[in-house]
Structure formats: C-alpha cells, structure tokens
C-alpha positions in Angstrom: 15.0 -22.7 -4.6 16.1 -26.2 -5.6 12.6 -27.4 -7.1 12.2 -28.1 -10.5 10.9 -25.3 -12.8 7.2 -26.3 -13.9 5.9 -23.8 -16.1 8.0 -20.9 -18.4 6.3 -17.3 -18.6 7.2 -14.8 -21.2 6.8 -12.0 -19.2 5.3 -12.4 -15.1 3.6 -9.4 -13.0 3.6 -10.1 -9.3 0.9 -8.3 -7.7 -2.8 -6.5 -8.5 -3.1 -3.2 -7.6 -3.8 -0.3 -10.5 0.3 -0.2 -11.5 -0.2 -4.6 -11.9 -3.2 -4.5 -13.6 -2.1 -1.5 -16.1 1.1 -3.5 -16.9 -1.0 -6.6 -17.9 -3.2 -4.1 -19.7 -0.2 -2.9 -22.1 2.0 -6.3 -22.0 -1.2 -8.1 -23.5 -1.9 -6.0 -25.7 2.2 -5.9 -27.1 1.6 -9.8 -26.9 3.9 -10.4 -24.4 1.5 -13.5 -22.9 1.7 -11.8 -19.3 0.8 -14.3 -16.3 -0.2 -12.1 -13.9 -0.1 -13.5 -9.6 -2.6 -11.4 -7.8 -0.8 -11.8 -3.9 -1.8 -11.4 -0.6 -4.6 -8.7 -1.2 -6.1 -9.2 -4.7 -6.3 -5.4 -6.3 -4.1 -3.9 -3.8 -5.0 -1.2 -1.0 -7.6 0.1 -2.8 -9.5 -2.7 -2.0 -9.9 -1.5 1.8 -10.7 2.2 0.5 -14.6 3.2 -0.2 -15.1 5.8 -2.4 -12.5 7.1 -5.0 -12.5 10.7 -6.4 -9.8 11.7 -7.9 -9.3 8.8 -10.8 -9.7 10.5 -14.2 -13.2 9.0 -16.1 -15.2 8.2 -12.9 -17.2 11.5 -13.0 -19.5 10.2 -9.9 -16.3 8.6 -8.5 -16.1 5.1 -7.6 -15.6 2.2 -4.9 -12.5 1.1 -4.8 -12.9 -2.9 -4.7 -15.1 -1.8 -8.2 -12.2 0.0 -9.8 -10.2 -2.8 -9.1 -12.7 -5.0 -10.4 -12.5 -2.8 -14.1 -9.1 -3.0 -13.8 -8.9 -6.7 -13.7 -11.7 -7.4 -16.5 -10.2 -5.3 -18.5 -6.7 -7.2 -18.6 -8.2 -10.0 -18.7 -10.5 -9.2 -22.4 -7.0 -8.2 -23.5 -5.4 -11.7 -23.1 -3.9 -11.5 -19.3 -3.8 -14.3 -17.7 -4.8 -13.8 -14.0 -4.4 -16.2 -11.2 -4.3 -16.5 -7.5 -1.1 -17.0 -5.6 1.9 -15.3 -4.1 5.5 -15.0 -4.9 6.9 -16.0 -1.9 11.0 -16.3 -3.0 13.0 -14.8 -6.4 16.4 -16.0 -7.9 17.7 -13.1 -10.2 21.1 -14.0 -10.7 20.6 -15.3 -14.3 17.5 -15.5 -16.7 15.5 -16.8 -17.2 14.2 -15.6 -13.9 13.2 -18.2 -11.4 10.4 -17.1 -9.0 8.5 -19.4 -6.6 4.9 -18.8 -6.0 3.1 -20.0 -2.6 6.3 -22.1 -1.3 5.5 -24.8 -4.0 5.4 -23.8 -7.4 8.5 -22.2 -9.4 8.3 -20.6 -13.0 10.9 -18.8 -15.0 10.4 -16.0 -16.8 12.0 -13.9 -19.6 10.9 -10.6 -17.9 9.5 -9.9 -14.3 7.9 -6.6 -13.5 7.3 -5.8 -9.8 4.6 -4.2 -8.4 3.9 -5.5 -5.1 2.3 -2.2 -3.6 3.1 -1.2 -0.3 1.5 -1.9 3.6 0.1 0.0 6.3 2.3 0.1 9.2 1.2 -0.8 12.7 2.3 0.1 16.0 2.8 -3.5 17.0 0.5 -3.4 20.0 -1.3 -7.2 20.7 -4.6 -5.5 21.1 -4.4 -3.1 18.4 -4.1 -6.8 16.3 -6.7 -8.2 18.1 -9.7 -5.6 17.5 -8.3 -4.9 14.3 -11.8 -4.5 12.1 -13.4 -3.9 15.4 -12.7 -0.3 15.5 -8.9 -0.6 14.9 -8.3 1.3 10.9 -5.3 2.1 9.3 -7.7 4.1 7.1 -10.1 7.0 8.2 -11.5 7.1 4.6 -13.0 3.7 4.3 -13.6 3.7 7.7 -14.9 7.2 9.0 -18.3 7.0 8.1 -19.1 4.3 11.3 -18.1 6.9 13.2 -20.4 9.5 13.1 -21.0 11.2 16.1 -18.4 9.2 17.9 -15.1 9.9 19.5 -12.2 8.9 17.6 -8.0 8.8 18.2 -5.3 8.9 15.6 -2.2 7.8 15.5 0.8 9.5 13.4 2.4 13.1 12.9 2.8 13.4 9.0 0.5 14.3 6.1 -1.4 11.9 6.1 -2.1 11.9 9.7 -3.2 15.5 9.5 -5.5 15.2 6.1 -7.1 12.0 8.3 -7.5 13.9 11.3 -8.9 16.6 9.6 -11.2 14.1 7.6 -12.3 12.6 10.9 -13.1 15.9 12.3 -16.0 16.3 10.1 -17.6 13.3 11.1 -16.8 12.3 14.9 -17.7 14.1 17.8 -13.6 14.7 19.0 -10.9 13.4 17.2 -7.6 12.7 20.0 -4.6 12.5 18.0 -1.5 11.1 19.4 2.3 12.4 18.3 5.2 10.8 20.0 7.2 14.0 19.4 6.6 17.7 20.3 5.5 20.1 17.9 8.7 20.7 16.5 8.9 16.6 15.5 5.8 16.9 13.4 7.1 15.9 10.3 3.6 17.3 8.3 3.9 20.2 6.2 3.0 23.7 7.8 0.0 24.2 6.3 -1.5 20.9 7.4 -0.2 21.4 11.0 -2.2 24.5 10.8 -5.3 22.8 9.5 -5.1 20.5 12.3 -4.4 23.2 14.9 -7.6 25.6 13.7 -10.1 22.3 13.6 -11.9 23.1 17.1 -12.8 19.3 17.5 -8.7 17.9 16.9 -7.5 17.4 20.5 -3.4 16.6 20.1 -1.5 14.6 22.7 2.1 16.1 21.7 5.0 13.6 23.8 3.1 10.4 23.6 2.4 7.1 22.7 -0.6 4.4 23.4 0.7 1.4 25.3 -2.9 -0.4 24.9 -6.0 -0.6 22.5 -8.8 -1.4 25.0 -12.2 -3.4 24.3 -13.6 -7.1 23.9 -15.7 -7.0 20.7 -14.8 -3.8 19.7 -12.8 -1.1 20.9 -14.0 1.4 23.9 -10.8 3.5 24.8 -7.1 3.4 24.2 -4.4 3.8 26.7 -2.0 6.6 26.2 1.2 7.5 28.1 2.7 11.3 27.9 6.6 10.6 27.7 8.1 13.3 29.5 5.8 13.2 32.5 5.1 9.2 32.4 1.1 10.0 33.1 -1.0 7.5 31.9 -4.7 8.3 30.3 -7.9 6.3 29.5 -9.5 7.9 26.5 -12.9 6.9 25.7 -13.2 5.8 22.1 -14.9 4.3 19.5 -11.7 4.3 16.9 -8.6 4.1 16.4 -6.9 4.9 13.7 -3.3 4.3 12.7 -1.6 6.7 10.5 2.2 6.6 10.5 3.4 5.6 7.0 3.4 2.4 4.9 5.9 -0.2 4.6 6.8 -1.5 0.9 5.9 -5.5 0.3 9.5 -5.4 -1.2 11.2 -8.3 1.1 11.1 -10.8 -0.9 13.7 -8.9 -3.2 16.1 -7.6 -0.7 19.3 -9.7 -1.6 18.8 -8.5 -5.2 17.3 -5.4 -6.1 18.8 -2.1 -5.1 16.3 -0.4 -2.7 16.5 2.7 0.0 16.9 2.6 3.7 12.9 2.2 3.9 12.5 -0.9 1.7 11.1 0.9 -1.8 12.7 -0.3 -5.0 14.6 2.2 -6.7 14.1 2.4 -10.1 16.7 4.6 -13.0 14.8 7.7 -13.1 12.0 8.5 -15.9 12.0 4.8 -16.2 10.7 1.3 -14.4 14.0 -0.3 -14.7 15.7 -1.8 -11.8 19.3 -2.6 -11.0 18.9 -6.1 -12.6 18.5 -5.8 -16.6 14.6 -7.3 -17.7 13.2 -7.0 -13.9 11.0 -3.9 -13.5 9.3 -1.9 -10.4 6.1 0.1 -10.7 3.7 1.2 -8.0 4.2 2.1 -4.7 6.4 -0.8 -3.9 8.7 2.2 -5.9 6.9 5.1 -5.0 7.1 6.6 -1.4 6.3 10.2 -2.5 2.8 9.9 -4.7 1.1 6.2 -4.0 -1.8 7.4 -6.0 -4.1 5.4 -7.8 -3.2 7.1 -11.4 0.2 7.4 -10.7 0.4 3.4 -10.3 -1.0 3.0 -13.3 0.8 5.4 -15.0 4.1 3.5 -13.8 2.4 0.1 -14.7 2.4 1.4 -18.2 5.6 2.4 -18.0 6.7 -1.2 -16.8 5.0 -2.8 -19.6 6.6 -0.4 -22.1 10.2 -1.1 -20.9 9.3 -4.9 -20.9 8.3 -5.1 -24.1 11.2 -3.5 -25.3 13.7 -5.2 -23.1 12.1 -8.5 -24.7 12.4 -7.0 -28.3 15.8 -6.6 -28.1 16.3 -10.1 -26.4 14.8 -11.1 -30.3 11.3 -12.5 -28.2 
C-alpha cells in the first residue's frame, strides 16, 4: 500500500449491514466523526431478504431493503458520514491505521471497526452462476413466493436448510432436497430433521450432489448424481435453492486479525475487540452462531462503545 494517505478519519466503519449502521448510530452520537464505507452490497444481506418479522418495533414487520433504508437515515441525521466504496486492502501494523478503499484511495484512521457481514456460499457450479436470479436463490425467504405451486430443490443438510425446506414446503408443489451425506451426516438438529422427515411434500436425495443447474432463461431441472451408486437424475424444477452456510467477507484481514478455521473474526469475549488494540469486529463477519438482524446491531453498539473508549483513553 505504498500510495500516499489522502484523507485522516477519526474513527472508519467498513460495511452497512444493521451491526455498521448501529455503530455509526452510537459513534456519532459520542462525536467520534465516523466515515462510514458502505461495500459491495450497500445494507448488507438484508437487502436480498423480503419481509422481516422478528426486529423489535416493526409490529407489521418490515422489508428488509426498508429497514436498511431506516438504518441508514438514521445515522446519517446523527452526523455519519456515509459514502460509497469498498475497502479493498488494510495495513494494521501501526496507527494510525491505513486502509485503502476501491484499489485507489487510502485513509488512516485512529479507530477501525469491522463489520463486513458475511456471504452465501455457492456450490461453484458454471450454471448455477449463470441463471443465478433466474431461478437460482441462496434464499427461500425472499425468493419462495415465485414459487407457488411449483417444484422446487434445495441444497444443504444443516438448520437452515431444514427451516428453508420446510418454508418451501408450504408454498411449492414438491420440494427435492439434496444432502451429500447419509442421514447420519446431517449436521441439523434432531428436531429439524424430524420436521423435514414428517413434511409429506420434502422428497430428500440422501448420498448426492447436483453436477448441473439446467435452463436457458431460467432454470427447468437440475442434474443430480447419487454417490454411492453413480446414477444420474433429471429433476424437473423451477428453483433452486442453495443452502449450505455463509462465508465471512473477512479476507481482506487475514494477515492480521486473529480469525477461526472458517474465516470469522474472533473477538475477546463479551466484547468487540480484536487481536489488534483500536480495531473492532461486529456482525456476522464475527458471528457464525446468531447472524440475526438484532444481534448485529446489538454488536454494532457494542463496537461503537469500545471505540469511543479506546479513543478516550488515546486523549481524542
């Protein structure tokens, strides 16, 4: 990172999702000036989700991209300063803290707090890319609904899968639901296998994998190979949907931040802090086990509060 350092920030959020915006929430209202760089996906996942339920004061609930939408006029009255871009390269090793946004622009900054969200993970398949939006999902609650009626495959053998599946069910005709292990690899709870198992519409395909997405607009079938006995099937479909975990946006930070065998930033417990004194995680680019709306913002707080007093006692 040998360009010249344009612009200092007092304290710098990287990334938009509910933990992001809460932390420009608190650090503008403790004066901390944040500068706030919105990524790749401006308000996170919960952009790509419809309606949201379970987030304390929407009694009707609300669409996601709307929430996010609060979220970010709501920093911004208290003084954030919100722009476009994404950090694409960090330098740690001393503060000020250099961090480089779009491969052209670096800034320094007193205090850096982290919350980068996390990915869906794909299966890596060319077609599934390619039709992607054309009946390819890696979410059955924003996406379900064009379904109705329809025949429908899922892809994954945890939680999520399952509570997807199960979500599915209500709406499509069959939902086909691919595991790559036997029933002893399902790694979803017991109670959520048994959901799946006593749903009449869930067809599961234990032992295999799909080797192709088929369609040329939009999907029609996907083809899926049983492991043990190398049989190959055509399933008629109308989606697919992709449910085997999420993949931290934490790369960026690997040669400097302490983070598990799965990429997610690991934080001293009960706090936000990170390996590196003044930089802070909150979110789901720290949080494999909740990744809930509330509990992002809940940890942005947190980040906020541990900035602001990490920059107190610096005498800023």
């Amino acid at each position: 990172m040998d360009q010249t350092p344009s612009e200092h920030v007092h304290c710098l959020i990287i990334g938009s999702g509910p933990a992001g915006y809460t932390a420009a929430i608190y650090a503008a209202r403790a004066a901390l000036k944040p500068v706030l760089y919105q990524g790749i996906q401006p308000g996170g996942q919960l952009t790509i989700t419809t309606e949201v339920e379970n987030y304390p004061g929407y009694a009707d609930g609300v669409q996601g991209p709307e929430m996010m939408v609060h979220f970010e006029k709501q920093a911004v009255r208290m003084g954030a300063d919100i722009r476009f871009g994404l950090a694409t390269k960090v330098d740690f090793s001393r503060r000020p803290f250099k961090v480089e946004i779009d491969e052209e622009k670096v800034l320094t900054a007193d205090a850096v707090i982290i919350a980068t969200g996390a990915s869906a993970k794909w299966l890596g398949l060319e077609s599934e890319q390619r039709l992607n939006g054309f009946g390819v999902s890696a979410c059955a609650v924003c996406d379900g609904f064009f379904f109705r009626g329809k025949e429908v495959a899922i892809v994954g053998a945890g939680d999520t899968a399952c509570e997807e599946a199960v979500y599915l069910s209500k709406l499509a005709s069959t939902v086909h639901m691919i595991v790559r292990k036997g029933e002893d690899g399902m790694k979803a709870s017991k109670v959520m296998q048994d959901r799946v198992k006593a749903t009449p519409n869930i067809k599961v395909y234990w032992h295999s994998e799909t080797i192709e997405v088929i369609g040329d607009q939009k999907v029609t079938a996907a083809v899926v190979r049983n492991n043990q006995t190398g049989e190959k099937t055509e399933i008629p479909l109308s989606g697919f949907f992709v449910a085997i975990g999420h993949q931290p946006n934490s790369a960026i930070f690997d040669s400097w931040l302490t983070m598990d065998e799965s990429g997610y930033i690991q934080t001293i417990p009960g706090t936000s802090k990170t390996n590196i004194e003044g930089v802070f995680a909150a979110g789901d680019v720290q949080d494999k086990t909740y990744r809930q709306a509330v509990t992002a913002a809940g940890s942005g707080c947190m980040a906020a509060l541990d900035a602001e007093r990490f920059l107190s006692g610096l005498g800023h």
